[in-house]
N, C-alpha and C positions, 0 to 999 in steps of 0.2 A: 054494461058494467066495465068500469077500467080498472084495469089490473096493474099495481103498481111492482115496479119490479125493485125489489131494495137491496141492490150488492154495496158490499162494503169494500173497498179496496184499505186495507193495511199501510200506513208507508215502512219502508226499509228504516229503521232506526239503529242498525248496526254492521258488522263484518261475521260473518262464517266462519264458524273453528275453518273449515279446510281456507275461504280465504288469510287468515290468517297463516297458517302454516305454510303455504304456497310463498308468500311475502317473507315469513321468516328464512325459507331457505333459500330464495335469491338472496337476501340478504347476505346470509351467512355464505355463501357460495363468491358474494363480491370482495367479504371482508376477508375470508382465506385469499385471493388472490393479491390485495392488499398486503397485508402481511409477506406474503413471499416474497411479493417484489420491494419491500422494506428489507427486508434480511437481506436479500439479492443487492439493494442499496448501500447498507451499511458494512460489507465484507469488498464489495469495489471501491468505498473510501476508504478503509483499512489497508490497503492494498495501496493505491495511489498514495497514501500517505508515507506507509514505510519505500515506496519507492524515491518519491521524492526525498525523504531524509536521506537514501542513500545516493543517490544521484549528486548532493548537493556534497555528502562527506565527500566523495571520489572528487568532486572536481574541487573542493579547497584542498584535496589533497595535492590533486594535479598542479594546482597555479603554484604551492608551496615547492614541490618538487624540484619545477621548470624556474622555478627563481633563484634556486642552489647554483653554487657554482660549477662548472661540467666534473671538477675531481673529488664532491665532493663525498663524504663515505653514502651518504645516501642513496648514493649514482654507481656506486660499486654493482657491479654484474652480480646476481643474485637473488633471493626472495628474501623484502627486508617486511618488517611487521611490528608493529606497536604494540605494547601491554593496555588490554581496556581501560584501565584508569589513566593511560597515559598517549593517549589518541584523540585527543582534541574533539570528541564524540559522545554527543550527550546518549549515550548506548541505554540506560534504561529509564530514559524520557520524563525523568522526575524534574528540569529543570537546570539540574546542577550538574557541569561537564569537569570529568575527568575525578569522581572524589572519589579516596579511597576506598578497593574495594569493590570499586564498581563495576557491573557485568551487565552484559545484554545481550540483543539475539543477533547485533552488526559485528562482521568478523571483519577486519580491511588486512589488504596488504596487496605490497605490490614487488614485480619483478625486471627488475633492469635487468637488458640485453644487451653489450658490449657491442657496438658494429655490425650488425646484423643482415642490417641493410645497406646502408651503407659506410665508409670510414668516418670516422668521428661524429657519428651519430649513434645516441642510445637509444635503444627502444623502453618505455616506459609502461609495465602493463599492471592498470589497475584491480584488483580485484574485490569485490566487496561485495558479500554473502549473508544473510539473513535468513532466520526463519520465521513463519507465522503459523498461528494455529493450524491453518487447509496444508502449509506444503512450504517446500525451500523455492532460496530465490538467489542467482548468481548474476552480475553485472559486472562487465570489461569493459573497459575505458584505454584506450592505446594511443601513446602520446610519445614523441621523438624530439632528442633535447639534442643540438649540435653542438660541438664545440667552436664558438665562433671566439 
């Protein structure tokens, strides 16, 4: 007599709650570090941005300055400073530069030094301060006008 042997093999028609959950927390484990390095992305643009707007005010300030004539009240020894509606500085980024009224978080000003270094040479020291939501930010800019 032959004996037939009748196994059935099943096929796999799906995924395992635990395969499943294993697959959800890598997941979730890839998308949190997504996300942080977004956030971590978009506070280093914010940052390079207000740097660059102030980078850019200091130095039209600088070419402005150095095109004065040597006696001029500009160039008087001293810390001289602009009112925010009247600093040539779009300060709170709405588009529209100097309209009344207007404030932001860019402070400018600068400090002539009389002779310092040497005779009929000014020392010119820019300064322009900012804050942002993480923390402040200070930039010097140092420029020397002769009298030629």
């Amino acid at each position: 007599m032959s004996m037939k042997l009748n196994l059935s093999i099943q096929e796999n028609k799906g995924f395992t709650i635990v395969e499943v959950m294993i697959s959800l927390a890598i997941f979730s484990i890839g998308f949190l570090a997504y996300s942080g390095l977004q956030l971590s992305a978009t506070k280093a643009n914010t940052k390079a941005r207000w740097l660059t707007q102030a980078m850019t005010c200091a130095t039209d300030r600088a070419e402005q300055l150095l095109d004065l004539p040597y006696a001029h009240t500009d160039l008087t020894a001293g810390v001289h400073s602009l009112a925010a509606d009247a600093d040539e500085i779009d300060n709170n980024s709405d588009g529209r530069i100097d309209e009344p009224g207007e404030s932001g978080p860019l402070n400018f000003s600068w400090t002539v030094t009389d002779g310092a270094t040497l005779n009929n040479v000014k020392t010119i020291n820019i300064a322009i301060a900012w804050s942002s939501p993480y923390d402040q930010h200070t930039m010097n800019l140092v420029y020397y006008k002769a009298d030629l």
